[in-house]
C-alpha positions in Angstrom: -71.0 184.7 87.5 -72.8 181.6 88.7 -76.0 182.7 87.7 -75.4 183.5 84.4 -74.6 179.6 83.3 -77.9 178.8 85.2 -79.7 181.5 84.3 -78.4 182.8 81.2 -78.3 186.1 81.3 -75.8 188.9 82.1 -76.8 191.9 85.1 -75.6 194.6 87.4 -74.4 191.6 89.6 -72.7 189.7 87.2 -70.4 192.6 86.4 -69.2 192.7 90.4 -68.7 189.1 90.7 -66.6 189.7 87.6 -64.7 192.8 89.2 -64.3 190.6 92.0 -62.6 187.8 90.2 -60.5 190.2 88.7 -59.1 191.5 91.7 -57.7 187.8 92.7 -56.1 187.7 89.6 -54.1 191.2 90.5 -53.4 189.4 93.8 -49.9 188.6 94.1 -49.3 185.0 93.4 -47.3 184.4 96.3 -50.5 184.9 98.8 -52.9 181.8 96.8 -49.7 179.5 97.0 -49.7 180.0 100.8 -53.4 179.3 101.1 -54.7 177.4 104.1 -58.8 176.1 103.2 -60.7 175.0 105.8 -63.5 172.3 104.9 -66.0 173.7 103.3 -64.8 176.8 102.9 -63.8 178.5 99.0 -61.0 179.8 98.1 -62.4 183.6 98.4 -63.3 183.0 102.1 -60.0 181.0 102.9 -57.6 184.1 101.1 -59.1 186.7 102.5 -59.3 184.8 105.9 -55.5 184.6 105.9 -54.7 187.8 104.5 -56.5 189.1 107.5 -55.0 187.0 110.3 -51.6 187.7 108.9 -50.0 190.4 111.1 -47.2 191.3 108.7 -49.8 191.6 105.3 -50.5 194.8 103.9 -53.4 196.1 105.0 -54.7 198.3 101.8 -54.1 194.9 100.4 -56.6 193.2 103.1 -58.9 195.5 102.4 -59.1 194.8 99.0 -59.1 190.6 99.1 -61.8 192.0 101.5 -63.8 194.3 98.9 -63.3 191.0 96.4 -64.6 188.5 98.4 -67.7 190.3 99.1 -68.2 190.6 95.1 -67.9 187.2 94.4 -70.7 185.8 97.0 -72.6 182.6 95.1 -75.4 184.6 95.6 -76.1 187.5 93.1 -78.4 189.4 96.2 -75.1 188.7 98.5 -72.9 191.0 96.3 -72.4 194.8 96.8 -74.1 196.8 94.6 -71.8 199.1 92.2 -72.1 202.1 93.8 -71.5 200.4 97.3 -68.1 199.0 95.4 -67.0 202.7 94.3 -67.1 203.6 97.7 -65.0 201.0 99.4 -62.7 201.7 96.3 -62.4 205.4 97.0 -62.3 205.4 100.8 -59.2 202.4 100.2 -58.1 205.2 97.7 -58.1 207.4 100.3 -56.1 205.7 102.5 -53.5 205.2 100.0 -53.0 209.2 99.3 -52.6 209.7 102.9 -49.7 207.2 103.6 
């Protein structure tokens, strides 16, 4: 996480920004060789921005890049807290069992 080389030590926080980087990684490669930034814009913002405008992409996977991008935020007060993270999880979960 961003604060941890600054600050130096490892929190709550740190762990989602870690789940969150994790989850890009699962993303199918395919999507970040498409990927369209806008200036000033990271590469979190700019996937999950074209995931969502794409009207043929899954949208269990949107939701996800969507879930991600929220856990990586710069900021560690910007991120979800875990519990708010298990719930996005389980109603995307949700979703899933019912289709």
């Amino acid at each position: 996480a961003p604060e941890m080389s600054t600050l130096g030590k490892f929190t709550a926080k740190a762990d989602i920004w870690a789940f969150g980087m994790l989850v890009f990684h699962l993303v199918p490669k395919k999507k970040f060789a498409e990927l369209t930034m806008q200036p000033e814009e990271d590469a979190a913002r700019a996937l999950s921005r074209q995931v969502q405008g794409g009207a043929s992409q899954d949208s269990c996977t949107a939701k996800l890049i969507n879930i991600a991008t929220s856990c990586v935020a710069m900021s560690a007060q910007d991120r979800p807290g875990a519990e708010e993270v298990e719930n996005q999880l389980h109603a995307l979960l949700q979703v899933l069992l019912q289709n």
